[in-house]
GUDRENSE-265611 format. One line per field, with one value per residue (C-alpha): x negated, y negated, z negated; residue number from 1; residue in three letters. Coordinates in nm, 4 decimals, decimal comma, padded with zeros to 6 digits. Example, Ala and Ser with C-alpha at 12.3 -4.5 7.8 and 13.67 -1.06 7.14 Angstrom:
<rs>
u = [-01,2300|-01,3670]
v = [00,4500|00,1060]
w = [-00,7800|-00,7140]
pos = [1|2]
code = [ALA|SER]
</rs>
This chain:
<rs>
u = [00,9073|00,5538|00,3802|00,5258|00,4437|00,1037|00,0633|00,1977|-00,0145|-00,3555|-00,3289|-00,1443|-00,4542|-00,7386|-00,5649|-00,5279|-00,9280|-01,0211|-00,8123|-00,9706|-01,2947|-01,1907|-01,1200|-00,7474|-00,4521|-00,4488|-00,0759|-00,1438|-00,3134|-00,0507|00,2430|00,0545|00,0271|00,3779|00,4481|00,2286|00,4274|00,7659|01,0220|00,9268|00,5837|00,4444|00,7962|00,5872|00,7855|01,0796|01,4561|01,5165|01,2818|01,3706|01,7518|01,5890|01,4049|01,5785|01,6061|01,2229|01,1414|01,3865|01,2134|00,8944|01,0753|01,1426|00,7626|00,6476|00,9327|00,8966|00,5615|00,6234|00,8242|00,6355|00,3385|00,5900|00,6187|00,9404|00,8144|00,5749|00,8900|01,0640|00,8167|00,8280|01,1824|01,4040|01,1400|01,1928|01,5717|01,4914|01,2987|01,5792|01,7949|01,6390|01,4114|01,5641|01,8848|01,6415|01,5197|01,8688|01,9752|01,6058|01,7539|02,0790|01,9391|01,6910|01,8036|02,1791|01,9890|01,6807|01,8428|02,1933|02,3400|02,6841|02,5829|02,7616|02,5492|02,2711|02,3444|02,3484|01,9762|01,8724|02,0372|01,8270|01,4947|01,4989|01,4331|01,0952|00,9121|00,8723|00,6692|00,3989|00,4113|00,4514|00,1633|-00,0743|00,0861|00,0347|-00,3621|-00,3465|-00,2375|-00,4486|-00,7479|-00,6067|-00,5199|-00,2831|-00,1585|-00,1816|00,0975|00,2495|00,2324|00,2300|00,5256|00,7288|00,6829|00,7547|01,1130|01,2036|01,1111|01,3233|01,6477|01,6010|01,6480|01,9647|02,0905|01,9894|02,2091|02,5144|02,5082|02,4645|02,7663|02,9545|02,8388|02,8795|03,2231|03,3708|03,1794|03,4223|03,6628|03,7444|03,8276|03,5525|03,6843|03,5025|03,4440|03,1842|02,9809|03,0536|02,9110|02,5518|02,4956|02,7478|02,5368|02,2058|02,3539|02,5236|02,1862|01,9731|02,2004|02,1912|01,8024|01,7470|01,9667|01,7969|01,4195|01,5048|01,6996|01,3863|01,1298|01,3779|01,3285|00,9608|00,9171|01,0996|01,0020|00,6793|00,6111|00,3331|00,3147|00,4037|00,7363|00,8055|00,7230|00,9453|01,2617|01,1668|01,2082|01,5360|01,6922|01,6102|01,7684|02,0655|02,1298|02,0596|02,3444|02,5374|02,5472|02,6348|02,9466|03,0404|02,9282|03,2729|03,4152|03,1405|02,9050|02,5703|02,2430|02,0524|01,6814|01,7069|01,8225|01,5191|01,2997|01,4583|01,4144|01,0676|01,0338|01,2146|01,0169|00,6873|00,8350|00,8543|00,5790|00,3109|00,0367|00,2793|00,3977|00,0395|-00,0141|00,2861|00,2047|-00,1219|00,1013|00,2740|-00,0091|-00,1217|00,1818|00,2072|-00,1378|00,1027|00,4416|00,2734|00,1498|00,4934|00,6759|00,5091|00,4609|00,8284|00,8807|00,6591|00,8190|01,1814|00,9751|01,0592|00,7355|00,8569|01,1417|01,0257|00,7453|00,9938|01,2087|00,9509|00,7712|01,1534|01,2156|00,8545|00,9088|01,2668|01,0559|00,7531|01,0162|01,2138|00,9204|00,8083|01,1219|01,1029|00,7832|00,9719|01,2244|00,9879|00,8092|01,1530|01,2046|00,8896|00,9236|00,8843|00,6831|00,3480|00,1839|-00,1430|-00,1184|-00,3510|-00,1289|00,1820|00,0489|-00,0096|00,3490|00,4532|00,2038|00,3113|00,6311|00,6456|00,5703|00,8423|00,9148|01,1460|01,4765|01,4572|01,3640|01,6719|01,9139|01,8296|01,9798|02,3505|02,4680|02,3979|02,5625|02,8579|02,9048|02,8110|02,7539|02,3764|02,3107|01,9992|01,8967|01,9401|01,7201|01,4571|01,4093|01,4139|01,1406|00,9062|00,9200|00,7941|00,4797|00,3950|00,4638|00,4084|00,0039|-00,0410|00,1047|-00,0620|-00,4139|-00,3347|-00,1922|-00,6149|-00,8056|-00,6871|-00,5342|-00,9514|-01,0233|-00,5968|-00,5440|-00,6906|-00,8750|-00,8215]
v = [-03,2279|-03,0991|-03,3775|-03,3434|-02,9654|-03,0303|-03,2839|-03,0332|-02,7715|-02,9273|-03,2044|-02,9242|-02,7398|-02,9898|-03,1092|-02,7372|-02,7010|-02,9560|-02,8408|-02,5428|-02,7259|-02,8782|-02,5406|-02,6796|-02,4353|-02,4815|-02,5372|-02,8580|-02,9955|-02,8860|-03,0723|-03,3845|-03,3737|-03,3453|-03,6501|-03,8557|-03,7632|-03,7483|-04,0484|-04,1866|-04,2978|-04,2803|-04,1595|-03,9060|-03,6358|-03,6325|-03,6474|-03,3018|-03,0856|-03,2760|-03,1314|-02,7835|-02,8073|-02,5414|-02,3138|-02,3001|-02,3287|-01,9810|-01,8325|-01,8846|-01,7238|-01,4321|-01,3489|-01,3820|-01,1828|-00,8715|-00,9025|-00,8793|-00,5498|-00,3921|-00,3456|-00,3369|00,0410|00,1321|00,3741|00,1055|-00,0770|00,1529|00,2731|-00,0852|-00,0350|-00,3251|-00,5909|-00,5824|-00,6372|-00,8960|-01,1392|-01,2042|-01,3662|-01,4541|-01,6954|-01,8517|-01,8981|-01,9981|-02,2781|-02,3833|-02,3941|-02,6115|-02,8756|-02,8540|-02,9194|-03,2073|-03,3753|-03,5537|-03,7319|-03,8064|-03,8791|-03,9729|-03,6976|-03,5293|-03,1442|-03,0766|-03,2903|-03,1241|-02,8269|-02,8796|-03,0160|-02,6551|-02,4535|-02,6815|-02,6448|-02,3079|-02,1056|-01,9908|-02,0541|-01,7057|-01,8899|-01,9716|-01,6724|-01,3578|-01,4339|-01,4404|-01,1215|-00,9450|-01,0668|-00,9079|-00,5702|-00,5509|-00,6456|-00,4054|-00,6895|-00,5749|-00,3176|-00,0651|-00,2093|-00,3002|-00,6573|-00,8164|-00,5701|-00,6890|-01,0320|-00,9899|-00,8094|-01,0943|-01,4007|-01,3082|-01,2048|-01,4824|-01,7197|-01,5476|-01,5575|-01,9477|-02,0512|-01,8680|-02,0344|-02,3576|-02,2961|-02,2314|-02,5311|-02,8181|-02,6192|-02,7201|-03,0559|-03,1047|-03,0912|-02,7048|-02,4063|-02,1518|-01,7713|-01,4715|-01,3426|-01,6126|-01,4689|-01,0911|-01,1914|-01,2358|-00,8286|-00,7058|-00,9832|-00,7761|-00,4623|-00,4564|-00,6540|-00,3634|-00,0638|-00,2259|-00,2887|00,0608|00,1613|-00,0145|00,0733|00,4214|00,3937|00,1844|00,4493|00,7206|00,5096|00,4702|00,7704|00,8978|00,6346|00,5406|00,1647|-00,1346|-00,2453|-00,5961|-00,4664|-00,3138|-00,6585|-00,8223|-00,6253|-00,6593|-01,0016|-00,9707|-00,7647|-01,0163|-01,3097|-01,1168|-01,0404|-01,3841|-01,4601|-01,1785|-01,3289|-01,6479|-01,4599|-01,2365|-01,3914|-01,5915|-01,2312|-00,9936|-01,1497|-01,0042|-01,1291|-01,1795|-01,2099|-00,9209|-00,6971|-00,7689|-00,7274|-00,4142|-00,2993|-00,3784|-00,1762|00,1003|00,1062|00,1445|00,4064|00,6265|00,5702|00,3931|00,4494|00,1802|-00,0451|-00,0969|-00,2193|-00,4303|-00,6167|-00,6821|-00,7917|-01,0407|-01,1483|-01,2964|-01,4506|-01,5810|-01,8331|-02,0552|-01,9853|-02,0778|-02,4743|-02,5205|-02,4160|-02,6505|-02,9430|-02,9207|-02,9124|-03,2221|-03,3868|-03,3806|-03,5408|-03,8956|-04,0247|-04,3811|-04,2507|-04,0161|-04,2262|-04,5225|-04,2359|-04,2921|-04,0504|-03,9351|-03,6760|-03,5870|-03,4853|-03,2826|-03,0368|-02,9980|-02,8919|-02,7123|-02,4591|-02,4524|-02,2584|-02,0675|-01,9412|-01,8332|-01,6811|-01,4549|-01,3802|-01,2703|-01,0056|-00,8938|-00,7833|-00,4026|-00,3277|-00,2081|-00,5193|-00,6520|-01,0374|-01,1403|-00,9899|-01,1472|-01,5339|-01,4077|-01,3497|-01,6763|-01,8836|-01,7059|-01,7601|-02,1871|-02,2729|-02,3872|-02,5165|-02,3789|-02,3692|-02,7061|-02,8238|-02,6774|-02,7647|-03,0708|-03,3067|-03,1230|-03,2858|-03,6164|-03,5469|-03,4100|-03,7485|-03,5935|-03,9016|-03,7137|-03,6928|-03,9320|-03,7954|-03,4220|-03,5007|-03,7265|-03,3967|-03,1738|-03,3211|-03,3934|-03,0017|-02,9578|-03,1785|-03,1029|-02,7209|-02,5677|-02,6974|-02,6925|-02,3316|-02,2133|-02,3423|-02,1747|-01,7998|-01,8255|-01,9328|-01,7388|-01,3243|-01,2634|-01,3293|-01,2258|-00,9157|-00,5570|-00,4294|-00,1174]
w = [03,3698|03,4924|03,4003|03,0945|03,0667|03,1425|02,8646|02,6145|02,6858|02,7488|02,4728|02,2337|02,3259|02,2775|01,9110|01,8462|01,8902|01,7330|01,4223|01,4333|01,4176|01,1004|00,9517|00,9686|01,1017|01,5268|01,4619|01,2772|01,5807|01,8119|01,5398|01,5465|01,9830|01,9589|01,7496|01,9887|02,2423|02,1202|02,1493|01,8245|01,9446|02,3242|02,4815|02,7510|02,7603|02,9941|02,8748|03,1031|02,8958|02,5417|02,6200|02,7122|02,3562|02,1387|02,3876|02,4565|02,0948|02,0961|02,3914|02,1935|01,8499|02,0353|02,2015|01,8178|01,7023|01,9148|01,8659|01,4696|01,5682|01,7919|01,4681|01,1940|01,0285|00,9443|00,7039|00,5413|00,5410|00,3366|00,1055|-00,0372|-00,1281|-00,3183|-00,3082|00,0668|-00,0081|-00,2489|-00,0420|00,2388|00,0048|-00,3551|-00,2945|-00,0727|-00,3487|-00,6104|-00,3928|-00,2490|-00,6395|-00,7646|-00,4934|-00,6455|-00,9979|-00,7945|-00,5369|-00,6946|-00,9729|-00,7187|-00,3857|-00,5290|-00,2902|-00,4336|-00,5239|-00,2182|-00,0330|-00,2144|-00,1522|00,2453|00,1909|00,0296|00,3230|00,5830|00,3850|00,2508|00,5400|00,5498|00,8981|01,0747|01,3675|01,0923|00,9563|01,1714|01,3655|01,0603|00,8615|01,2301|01,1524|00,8268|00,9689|01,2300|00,9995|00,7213|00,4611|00,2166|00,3677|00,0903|-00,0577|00,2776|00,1855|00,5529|00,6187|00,3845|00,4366|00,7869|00,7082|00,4862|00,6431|00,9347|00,7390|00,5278|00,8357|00,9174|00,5475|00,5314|00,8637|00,7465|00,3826|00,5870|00,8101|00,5574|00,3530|00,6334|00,7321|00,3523|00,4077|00,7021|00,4748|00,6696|00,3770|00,3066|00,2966|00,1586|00,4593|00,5614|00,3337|00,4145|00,7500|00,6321|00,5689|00,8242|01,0794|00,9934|00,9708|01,3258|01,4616|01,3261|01,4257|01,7694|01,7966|01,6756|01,9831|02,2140|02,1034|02,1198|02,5080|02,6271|02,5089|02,6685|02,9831|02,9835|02,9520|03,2060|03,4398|03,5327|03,4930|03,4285|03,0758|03,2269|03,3809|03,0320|02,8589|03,1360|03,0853|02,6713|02,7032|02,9131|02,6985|02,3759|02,5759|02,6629|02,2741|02,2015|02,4641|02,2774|01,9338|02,0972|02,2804|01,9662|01,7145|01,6298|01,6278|01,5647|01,3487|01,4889|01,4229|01,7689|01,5823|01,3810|01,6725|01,8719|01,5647|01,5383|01,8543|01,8792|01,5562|01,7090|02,0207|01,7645|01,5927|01,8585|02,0407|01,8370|02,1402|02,3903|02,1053|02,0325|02,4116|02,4620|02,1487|02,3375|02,6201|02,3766|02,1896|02,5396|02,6181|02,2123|02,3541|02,5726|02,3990|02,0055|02,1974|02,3022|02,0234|01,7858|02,0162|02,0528|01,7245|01,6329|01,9318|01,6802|01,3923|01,3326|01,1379|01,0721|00,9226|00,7310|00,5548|00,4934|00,2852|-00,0020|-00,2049|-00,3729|-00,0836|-00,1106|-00,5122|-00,4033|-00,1489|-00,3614|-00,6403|-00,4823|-00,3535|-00,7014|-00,7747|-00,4158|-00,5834|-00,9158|-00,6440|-00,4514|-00,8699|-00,9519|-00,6152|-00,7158|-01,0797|-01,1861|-00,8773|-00,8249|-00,6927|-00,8890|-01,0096|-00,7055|-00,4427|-00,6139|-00,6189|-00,2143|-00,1685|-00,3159|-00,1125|00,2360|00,1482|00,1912|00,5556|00,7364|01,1024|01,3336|01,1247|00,9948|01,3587|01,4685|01,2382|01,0206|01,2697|01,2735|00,9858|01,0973|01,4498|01,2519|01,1191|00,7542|00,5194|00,3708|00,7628|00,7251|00,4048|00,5613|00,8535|00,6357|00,3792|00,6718|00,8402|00,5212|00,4561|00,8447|00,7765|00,4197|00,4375|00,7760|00,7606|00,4708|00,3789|00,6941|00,5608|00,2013|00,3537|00,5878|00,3388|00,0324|00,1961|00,1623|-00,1913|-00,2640|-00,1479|-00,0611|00,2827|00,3342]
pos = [1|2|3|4|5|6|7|8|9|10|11|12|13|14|15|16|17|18|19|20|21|22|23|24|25|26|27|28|29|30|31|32|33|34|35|36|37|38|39|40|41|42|43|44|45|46|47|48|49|50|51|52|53|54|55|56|57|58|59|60|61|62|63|64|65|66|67|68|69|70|71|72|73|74|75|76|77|78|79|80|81|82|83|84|85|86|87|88|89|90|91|92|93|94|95|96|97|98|99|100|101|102|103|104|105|106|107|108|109|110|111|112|113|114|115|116|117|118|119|120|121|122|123|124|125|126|127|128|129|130|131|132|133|134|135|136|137|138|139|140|141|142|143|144|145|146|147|148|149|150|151|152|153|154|155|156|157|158|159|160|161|162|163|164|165|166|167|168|169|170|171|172|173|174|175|176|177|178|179|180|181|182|183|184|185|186|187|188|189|190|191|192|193|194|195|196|197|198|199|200|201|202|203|204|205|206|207|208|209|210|211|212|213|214|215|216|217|218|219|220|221|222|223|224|225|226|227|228|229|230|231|232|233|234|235|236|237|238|239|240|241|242|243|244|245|246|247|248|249|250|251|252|253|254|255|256|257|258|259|260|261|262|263|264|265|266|267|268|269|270|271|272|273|274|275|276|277|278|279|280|281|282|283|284|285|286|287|288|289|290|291|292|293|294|295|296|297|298|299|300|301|302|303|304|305|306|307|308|309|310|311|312|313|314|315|316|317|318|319|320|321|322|323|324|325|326|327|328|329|330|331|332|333|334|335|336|337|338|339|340|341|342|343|344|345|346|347|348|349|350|351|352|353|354|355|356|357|358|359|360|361|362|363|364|365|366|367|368|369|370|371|372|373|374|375|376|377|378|379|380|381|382|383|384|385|386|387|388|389|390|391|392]
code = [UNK|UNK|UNK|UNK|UNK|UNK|UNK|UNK|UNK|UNK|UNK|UNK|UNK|UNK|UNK|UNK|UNK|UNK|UNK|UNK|UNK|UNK|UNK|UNK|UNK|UNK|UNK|UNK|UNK|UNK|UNK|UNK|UNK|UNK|UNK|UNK|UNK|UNK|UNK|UNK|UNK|UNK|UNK|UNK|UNK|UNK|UNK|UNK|UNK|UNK|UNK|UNK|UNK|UNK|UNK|UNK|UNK|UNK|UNK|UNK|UNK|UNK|UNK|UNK|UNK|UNK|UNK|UNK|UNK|UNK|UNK|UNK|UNK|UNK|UNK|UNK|UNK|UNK|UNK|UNK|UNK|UNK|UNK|UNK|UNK|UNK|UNK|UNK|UNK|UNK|UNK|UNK|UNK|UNK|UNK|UNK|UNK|UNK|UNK|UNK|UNK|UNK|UNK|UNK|UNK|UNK|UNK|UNK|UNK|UNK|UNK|UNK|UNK|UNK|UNK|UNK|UNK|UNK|UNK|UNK|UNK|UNK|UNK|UNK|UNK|UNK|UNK|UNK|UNK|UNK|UNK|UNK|UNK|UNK|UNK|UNK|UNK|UNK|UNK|UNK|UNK|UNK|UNK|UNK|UNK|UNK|UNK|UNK|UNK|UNK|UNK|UNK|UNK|UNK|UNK|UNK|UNK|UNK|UNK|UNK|UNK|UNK|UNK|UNK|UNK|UNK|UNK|UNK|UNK|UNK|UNK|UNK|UNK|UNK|UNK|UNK|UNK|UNK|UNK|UNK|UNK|UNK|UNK|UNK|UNK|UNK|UNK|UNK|UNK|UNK|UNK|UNK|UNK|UNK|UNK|UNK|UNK|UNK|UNK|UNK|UNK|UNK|UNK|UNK|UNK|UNK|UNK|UNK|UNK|UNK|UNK|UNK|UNK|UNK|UNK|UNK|UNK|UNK|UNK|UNK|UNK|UNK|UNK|UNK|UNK|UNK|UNK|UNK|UNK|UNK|UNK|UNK|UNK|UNK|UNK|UNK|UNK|UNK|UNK|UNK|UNK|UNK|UNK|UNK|UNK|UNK|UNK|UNK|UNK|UNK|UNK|UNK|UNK|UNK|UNK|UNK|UNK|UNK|UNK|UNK|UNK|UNK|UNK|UNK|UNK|UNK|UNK|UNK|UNK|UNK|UNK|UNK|UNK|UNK|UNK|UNK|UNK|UNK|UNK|UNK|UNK|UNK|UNK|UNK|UNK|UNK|UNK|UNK|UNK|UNK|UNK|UNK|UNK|UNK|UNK|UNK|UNK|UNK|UNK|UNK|UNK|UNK|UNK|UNK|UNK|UNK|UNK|UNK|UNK|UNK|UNK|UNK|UNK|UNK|UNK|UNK|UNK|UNK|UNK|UNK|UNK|UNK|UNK|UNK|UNK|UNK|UNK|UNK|UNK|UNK|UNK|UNK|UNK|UNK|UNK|UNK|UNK|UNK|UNK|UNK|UNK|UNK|UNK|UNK|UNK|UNK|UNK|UNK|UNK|UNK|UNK|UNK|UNK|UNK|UNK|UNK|UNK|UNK|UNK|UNK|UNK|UNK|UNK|UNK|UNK|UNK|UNK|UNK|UNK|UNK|UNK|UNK|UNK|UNK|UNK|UNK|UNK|UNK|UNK|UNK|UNK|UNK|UNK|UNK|UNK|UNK|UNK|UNK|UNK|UNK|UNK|UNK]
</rs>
């Protein structure tokens, strides 16, 4: 497992640089080491840390998302008001219901089928994301109108409003009944996770302030307490729906909120620790793409993704109608609004190990929209936030 630690981090590192070099997105490079290595093609990784996979890929979700927290404004987050609302759940619909319209005459899928395919692809990639709204803000990019805020805030509920739809699709796949309160979950799942995280933030900065510790104990027991609510969703979750994610976001946010001075330096902390964790994360998650495969799907699967973001775009148009936003910073929105990575890495194998009869097609979709859209929107949200939107 060292050996194959060490290739992911210095080979994830060189292919990184040399991305770079090409004015290409690092992650790109780091994708591409992981398809070398993965199964599909050289077979050097070992079988122990392949099994470990989604839990590191998690580990690495949650350094990027309490980093997103620790510099996200509450108040920014609320001066932007139903747009923020909006963008958790609209585009994400509109592009779940373009693959709908797509995908049964294209792929000859049923629109059940179809609609399984939407739920894996439409969740946006926060992993490609966060850390480049967190550049934004720190450079001062939009943040007039609180545009990296609120594209933080949304790509991570919209994650959490994407898996529950797809639950609840695969479940009446299974031939299993769908009930109302599937669906209730979604806002009570965010609801309880932020009322939690806000808890949390405001106990830690309580205890920090009453005891005297390192920044890097502080980080340490950060990250403890984001594994243990990750543990807690898994525990409750079945009972309590609680989203895990946006409690630690929320916490995070919490922590900032009351004391913006040691927020500021713990998301130094993280941004350190983001170096090794952002390598691993997307090696891993090249390591699950199947290339073969996916090119012998044919262009067809190709045409359903590119669609379907076309009306992800007229999604995130549509959240942000009757708002202040100039045309410039509204094409902005849509663009950093189509990587994804991390969702589909995690879950576009399930319905093939459920036996599901779109399984293949699932998985072949579900990787397509890794390699098209995670570089690719990464290269458009670099080269385009300085001619796009405002510095302030």
């Amino acid at each position: 497992m060292l050996t194959s630690l060490a290739l992911i981090f210095l080979l994830g590192l060189l292919l990184g640089s040399i991305a770079q070099k090409l004015k290409l997105p690092s992650l790109l490079g780091m994708l591409i080491t992981g398809m070398i290595l993965s199964p599909y093609a050289l077979n050097l990784l070992d079988d122990k840390l392949l099994s470990i996979s989604l839990e590191l890929r998690q580990l690495a979700l949650v350094i990027i998302l309490t980093r997103a927290g620790l510099s996200l404004d509450l108040k920014d987050l609320i001066k932007v008001g139903r747009p923020a609302i909006l963008m958790c759940f609209v585009p994400a619909c509109f592009e779940i219901l373009g693959i709908i319209l797509l995908a049964p005459s294209l792929l000859k899928v049923s629109i059940l089928e179809a609609a399984i395919i939407g739920a894996v692809v439409a969740a946006v990639s926060p992993a490609v994301i966060v850390p480049r709204m967190i550049k934004l803000m720190e450079e001062g990019y939009g943040t007039k109108n609180s545009i990296p805020s609120l594209i933080l805030a949304g790509a991570s509920v919209d994650d959490v409003f994407v898996i529950v739809v797809f639950t609840a699709l695969t479940s009446l796949a299974q031939g299993k009944g769908v009930e109302v309160y599937d669906f209730l979950r979604i806002p009570i799942s965010i609801l309880i996770g932020i009322i939690i995280g806000i808890l949390l933030g405001y106990m830690l900065y309580r205890i920090f302030k009453q005891f005297h510790l390192r920044d890097s104990a502080k980080v340490i027991i950060l990250l403890g307490i984001s594994f243990l609510l990750i543990e807690l969703e898994r525990r409750i979750g079945e009972f309590i729906p609680m989203s895990g994610l946006i409690a630690i976001m929320s916490m995070a946010a919490s922590l900032y909120k009351n004391n913006e001075l040691l927020a500021m330096r713990l998301s130094d902390k993280f941004n350190r620790l983001w170096v090794a964790a952002e390598i691993l994360l997307f090696v891993l998650v090249g390591a699950t793409v199947n290339l073969q495969y996916a090119i012998s799907s044919g262009l067809i699967s190709l045409v359903v993704i590119l669609g379907a973001l076309c009306f992800r775009m007229i999604g995130v148009y549509v959240s942000l109608i009757k708002t202040k936003l100039p045309r410039k910073e509204r094409i902005f929105c849509m663009i950093a609004y189509t990587p994804k990575a991390t969702v589909q890495a995690a879950i576009g194998a399930i319905p093939l190990s459920m036996g599901l009869a779109c399984g293949d097609i699932v998985l072949t979709v579900a990787v397509l929209s890794i390699i098209v859209t995670a570089p690719f929107g990464a290269l458009l949200i670099d080269k385009t936030y300085h001619r796009l939107l405002e510095k302030q």
